[in-house]
C-alpha positions, 0 to 999 in steps of 0.5 A: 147449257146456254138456249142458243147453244141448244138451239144451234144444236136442235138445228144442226141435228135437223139439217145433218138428219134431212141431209141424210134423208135426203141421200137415201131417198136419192140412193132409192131413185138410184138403184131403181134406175139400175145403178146399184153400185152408185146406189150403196156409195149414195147410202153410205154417205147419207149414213155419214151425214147422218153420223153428225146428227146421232153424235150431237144427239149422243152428246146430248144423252152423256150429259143429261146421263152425267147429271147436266140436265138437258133442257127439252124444247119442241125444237129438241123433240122436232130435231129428233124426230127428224133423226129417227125418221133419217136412220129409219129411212136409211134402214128402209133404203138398204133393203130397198136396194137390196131388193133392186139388185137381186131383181136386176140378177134374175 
C-alpha cells in the first residue's frame, strides 16, 4: 500500500469520523431543545457518516489480517482515535436523547 494512498485514507477516516461527531453533538443540542423526533434522524445520519470511516478502517484490518501489512503512522493512530471518539459519542448521544425524551414524558 503505497503512503500517499495511506495517507488519503488516515484523512478520509478523520473527516467521515469528525462528520460523525459532529452530527451527534449537534443531534444532543436537539433533543435538549425538545425536538426528539429530529434528534434521532440527526443520529442516524452521524451513524451513516461515520459508517464510511469504520469501513475504511474495516478494510485496513482485512488486509493486515491477510498477510498485507499495514503500515502504522501517527496520522493512522490520529484517524483512529478520531474513529473511536465519533462511535463513543454516538453511544453517548443516544442515551442522552434517550434521557431527554423520557424527561419530556413526564
Amino acid at each position: 500500500m503505497a503512503e500517499e494512498s495511506m495517507e488519503m485514507i488516515s484523512f478520509g477516516i478523520v473527516a467521515a469520523a469528525g462528520q460523525a461527531r459532529s452530527m451527534a453533538m449537534e443531534a444532543i443540542k436537539t433533543a435538549r431543545e425538545g425536538d426528539i423526533e429530529a434528534a434521532r434522524k440527526m443520529l442516524e445520519e452521524s451513524r451513516e457518516a461515520g459508517l464510511a470511516a469504520h469501513d475504511e478502517q474495516t478494510k485496513l484490518l482485512s488486509r493486515e489480517a491477510g498477510g498485507d501489512h499495514v503500515p502504522v503512522d501517527i496520522l493512522l493512530v490520529h484517524s483512529q482515535d478520531h474513529l473511536m471518539t465519533a462511535m463513543l459519542c454516538q453511544d453517548l448521544a443516544e442515551e442522552i436523547i434517550n434521557l431527554y425524551e423520557t424527561k419530556a414524558d413526564k
